[in-house]
C-alpha positions as CSV (number, residue, x, y, z in Angstrom):
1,X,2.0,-0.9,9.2
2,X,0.2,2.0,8.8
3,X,-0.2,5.8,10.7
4,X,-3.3,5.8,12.8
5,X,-5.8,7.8,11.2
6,X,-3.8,7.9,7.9
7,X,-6.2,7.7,5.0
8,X,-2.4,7.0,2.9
9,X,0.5,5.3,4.6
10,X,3.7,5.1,2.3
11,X,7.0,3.2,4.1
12,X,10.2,2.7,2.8
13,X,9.4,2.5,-0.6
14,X,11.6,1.4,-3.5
15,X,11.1,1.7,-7.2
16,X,13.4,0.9,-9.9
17,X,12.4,1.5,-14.1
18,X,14.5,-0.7,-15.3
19,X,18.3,-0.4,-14.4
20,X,17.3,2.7,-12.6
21,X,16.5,3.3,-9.0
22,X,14.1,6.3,-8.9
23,X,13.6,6.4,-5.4
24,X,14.2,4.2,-1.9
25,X,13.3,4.5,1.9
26,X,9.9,7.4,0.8
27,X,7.9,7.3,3.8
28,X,4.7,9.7,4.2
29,X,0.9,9.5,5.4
30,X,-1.7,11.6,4.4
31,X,-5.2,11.8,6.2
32,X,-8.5,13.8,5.5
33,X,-7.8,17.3,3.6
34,X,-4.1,17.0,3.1
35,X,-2.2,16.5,-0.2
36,X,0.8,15.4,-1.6
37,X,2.7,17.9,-4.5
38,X,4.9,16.0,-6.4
39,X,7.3,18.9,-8.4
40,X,11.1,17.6,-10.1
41,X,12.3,17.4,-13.2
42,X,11.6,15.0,-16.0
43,X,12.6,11.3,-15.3
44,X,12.6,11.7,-11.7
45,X,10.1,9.2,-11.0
46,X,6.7,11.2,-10.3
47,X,4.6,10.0,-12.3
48,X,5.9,6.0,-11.5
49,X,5.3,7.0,-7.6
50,X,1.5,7.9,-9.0
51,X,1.0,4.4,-11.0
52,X,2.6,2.8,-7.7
53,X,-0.2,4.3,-5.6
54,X,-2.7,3.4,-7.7
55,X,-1.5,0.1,-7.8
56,X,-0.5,-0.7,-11.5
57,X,3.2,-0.9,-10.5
58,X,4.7,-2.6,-7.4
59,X,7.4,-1.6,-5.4
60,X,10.9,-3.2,-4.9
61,X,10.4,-2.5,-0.9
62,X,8.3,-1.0,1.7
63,X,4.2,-0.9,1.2
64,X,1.1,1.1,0.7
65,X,-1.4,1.0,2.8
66,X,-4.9,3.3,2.4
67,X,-7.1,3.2,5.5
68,X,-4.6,0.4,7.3
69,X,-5.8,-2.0,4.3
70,X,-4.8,-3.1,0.7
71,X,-5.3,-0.7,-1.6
72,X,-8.4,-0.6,-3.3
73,X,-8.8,-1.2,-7.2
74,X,-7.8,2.4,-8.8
75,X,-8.0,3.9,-12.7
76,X,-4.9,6.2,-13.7
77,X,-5.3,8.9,-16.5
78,X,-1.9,10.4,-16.6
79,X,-1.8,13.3,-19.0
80,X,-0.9,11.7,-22.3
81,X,-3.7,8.8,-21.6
82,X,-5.3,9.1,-25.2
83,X,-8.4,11.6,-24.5
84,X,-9.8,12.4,-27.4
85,X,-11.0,16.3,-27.3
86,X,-13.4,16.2,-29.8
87,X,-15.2,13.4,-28.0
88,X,-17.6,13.9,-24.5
89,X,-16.1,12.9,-21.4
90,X,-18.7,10.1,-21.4
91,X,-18.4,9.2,-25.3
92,X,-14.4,9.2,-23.6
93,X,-15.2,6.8,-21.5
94,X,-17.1,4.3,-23.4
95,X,-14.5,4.5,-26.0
96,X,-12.0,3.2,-22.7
């Protein structure tokens, strides 16, 4: 169930990485012009919350929901994805 007017509706999600809950019961929405800052230290679980939202990872409980629907198909470049600075962004891409 999603927030009316919520471009992002988050409910009681769970994640686990490996033997290790990260997180349980998050709950947020975001709609048009807001933002989400994720700040903690290393190995909290902010960048699995990310690959969650974009879909690569699925949650132990709860659900994501982006304009009341499934999610659509997303792309994740975290910041050790491999870019190669000598290279375009599109010679970058083609290479991915």
């Amino acid at each position: 169930m999603s927030e009316p007017g919520a471009l992002l509706s988050v409910r009681d999600l769970a994640l686990s990485r490996g033997e290790r809950l990260l997180f349980k019961g998050l709950s947020f929405a975001l709609s048009s012009g807001q933002l989400l800052l994720l700040r903690g230290r290393n190995g909290i679980g902010k960048s699995s919350l990310l690959l969650l939202l974009a879909n690569i990872l699925r949650p132990e409980a709860g659900n994501v929901t982006w304009q009341g629907g499934e999610p659509p198909p997303l792309h994740f470049l975290g910041h050790q994805a491999g870019v190669k600075p000598r290279l375009t962004l599109r010679e970058n891409l083609g290479f991915w």
